[in-house]
Residue frames as qw, qx, qy, qz and C-alpha x, y, z in Angstrom:
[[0.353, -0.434, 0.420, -0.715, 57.22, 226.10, 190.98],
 [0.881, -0.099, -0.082, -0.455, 55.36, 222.74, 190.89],
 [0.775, 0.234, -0.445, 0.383, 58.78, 220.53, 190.66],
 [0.228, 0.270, -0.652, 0.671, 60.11, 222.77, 194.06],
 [0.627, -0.332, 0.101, -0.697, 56.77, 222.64, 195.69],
 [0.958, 0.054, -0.250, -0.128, 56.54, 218.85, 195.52],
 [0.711, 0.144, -0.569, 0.387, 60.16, 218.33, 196.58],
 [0.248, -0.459, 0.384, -0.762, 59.78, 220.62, 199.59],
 [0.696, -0.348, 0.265, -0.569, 56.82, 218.69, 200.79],
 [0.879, 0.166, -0.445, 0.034, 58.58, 215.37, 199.62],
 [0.525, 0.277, -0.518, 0.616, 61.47, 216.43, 202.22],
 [0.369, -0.469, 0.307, -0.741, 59.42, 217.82, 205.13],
 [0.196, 0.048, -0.905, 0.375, 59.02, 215.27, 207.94],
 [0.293, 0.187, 0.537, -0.769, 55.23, 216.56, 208.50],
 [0.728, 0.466, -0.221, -0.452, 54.17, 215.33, 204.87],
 [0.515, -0.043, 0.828, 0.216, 53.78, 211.77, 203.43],
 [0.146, 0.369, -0.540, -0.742, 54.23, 211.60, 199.84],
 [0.802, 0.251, 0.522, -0.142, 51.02, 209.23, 198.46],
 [0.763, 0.367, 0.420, 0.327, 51.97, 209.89, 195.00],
 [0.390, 0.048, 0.076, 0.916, 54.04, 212.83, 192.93],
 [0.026, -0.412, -0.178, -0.893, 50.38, 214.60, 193.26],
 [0.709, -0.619, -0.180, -0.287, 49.17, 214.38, 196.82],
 [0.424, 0.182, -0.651, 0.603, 50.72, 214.73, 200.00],
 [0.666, -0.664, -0.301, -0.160, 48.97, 214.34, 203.47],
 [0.100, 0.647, -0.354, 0.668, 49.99, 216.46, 206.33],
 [0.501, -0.084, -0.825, 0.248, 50.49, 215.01, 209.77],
 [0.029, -0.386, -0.817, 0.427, 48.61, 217.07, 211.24],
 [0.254, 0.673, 0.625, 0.303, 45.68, 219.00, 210.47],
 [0.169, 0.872, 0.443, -0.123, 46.44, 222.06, 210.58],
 [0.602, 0.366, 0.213, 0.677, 47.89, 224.41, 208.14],
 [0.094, 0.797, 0.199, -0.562, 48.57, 228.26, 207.88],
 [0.516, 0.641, 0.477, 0.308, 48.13, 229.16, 203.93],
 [0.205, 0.522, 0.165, 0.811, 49.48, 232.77, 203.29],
 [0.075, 0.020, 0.489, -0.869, 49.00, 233.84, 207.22],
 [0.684, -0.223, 0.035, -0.693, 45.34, 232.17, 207.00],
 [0.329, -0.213, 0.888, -0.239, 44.83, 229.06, 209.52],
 [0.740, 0.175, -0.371, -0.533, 43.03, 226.37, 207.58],
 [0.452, -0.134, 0.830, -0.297, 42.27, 223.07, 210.21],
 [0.743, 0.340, 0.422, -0.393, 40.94, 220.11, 208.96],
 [0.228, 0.747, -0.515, -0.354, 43.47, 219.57, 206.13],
 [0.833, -0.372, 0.409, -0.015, 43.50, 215.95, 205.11],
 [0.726, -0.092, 0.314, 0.605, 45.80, 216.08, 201.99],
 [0.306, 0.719, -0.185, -0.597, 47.01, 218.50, 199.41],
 [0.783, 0.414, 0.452, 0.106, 46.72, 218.19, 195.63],
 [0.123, -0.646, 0.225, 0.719, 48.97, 219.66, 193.40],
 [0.602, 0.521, 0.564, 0.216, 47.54, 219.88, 189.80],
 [0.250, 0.848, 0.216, 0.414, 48.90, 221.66, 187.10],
 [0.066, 0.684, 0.322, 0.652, 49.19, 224.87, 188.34],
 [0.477, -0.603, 0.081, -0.634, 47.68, 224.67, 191.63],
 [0.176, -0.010, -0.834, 0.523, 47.77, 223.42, 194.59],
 [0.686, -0.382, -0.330, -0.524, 44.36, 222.14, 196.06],
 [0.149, -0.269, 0.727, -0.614, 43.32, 221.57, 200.12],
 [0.558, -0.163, -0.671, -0.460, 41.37, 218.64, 200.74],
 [0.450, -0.254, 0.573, -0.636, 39.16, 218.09, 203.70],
 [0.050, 0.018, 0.986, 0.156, 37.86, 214.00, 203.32],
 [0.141, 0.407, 0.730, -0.531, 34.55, 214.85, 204.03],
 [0.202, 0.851, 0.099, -0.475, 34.35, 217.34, 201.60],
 [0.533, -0.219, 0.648, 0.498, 35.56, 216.12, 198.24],
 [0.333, 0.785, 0.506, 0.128, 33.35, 217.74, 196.11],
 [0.266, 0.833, -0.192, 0.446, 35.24, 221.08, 196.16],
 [0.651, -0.002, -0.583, 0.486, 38.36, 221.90, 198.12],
 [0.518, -0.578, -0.469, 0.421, 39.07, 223.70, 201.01],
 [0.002, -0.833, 0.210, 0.512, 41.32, 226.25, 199.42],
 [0.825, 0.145, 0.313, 0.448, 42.69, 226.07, 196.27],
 [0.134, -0.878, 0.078, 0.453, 45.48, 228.53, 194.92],
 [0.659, 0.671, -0.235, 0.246, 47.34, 229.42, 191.69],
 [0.866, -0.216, -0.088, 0.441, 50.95, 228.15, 192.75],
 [0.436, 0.358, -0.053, 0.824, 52.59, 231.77, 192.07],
 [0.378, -0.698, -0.059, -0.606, 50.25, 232.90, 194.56],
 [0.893, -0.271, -0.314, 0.177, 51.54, 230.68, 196.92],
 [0.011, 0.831, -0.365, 0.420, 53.54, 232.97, 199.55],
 [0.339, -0.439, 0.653, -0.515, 53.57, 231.18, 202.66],
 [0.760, -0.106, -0.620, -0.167, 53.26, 227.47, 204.19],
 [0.165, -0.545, 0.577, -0.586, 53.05, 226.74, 207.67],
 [0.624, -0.218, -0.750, 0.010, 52.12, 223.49, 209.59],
 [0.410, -0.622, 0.399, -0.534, 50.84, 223.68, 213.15],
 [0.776, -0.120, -0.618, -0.029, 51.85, 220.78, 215.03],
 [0.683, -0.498, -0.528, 0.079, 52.51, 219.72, 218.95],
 [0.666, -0.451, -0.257, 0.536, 55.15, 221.17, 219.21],
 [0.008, -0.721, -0.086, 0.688, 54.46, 224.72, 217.76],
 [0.611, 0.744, 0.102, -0.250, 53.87, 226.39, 214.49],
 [0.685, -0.134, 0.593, 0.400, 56.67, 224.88, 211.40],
 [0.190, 0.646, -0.357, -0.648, 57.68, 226.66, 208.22],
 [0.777, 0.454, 0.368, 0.234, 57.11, 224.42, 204.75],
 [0.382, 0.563, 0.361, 0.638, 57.64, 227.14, 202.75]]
C-alpha cells in the first residue's frame, strides 16, 4: 500500500514530492476518511503509516493512520473538493 500511496501522491498535481517520504499539499486542506483536517503542511509516510504534519506542531502529528486504514483522500482546493484516493 505504501509503494501505491506514494505514487498516487507522486502523480497528483496538488502534491510536491520533497522526497520518496514526504509530500506537501498545495493547499491546506485535506478530507482524511470524510474528516476535514486544515492546516496540513506535509504528509509523512513511514513504514506503515502515513503521518499529517502541521509546521507548527512537529512534536506530534496532526493525524496519523495505519495505511490499511486509509479509506479516503480528498484535497480541498479553489476550485472545489479533489479525490487523491
Amino acid at each position: 500500500m505504501d509503494k501505491v500511496l506514494r505514487d498516487i501522491l507522486r502523480k497528483n498535481q496538488y502534491f510536491e514530492e520533497i522526497n520518496p517520504d514526504r509530500y506537501v499539499p498545495e493547499f491546506l486542506g485535506l478530507i482524511v476518511n470524510g474528516v476535514v483536517v486544515y492546516h496540513v503542511n506535509w504528509i509523512d509516510i513511514i513504514e506503515n503509516e502515513i503521518v499529517f504534519v502541521h509546521k507548527d506542531i512537529q512534536t506530534h502529528p496532526t493525524i496519523s493512520l495505519v495505511l490499511e486504514n486509509l479509506n479516503s483522500l480528498m484535497i480541498i482546493t479553489n476550485d472545489g473538493i479533489k479525490e487523491v484516493l
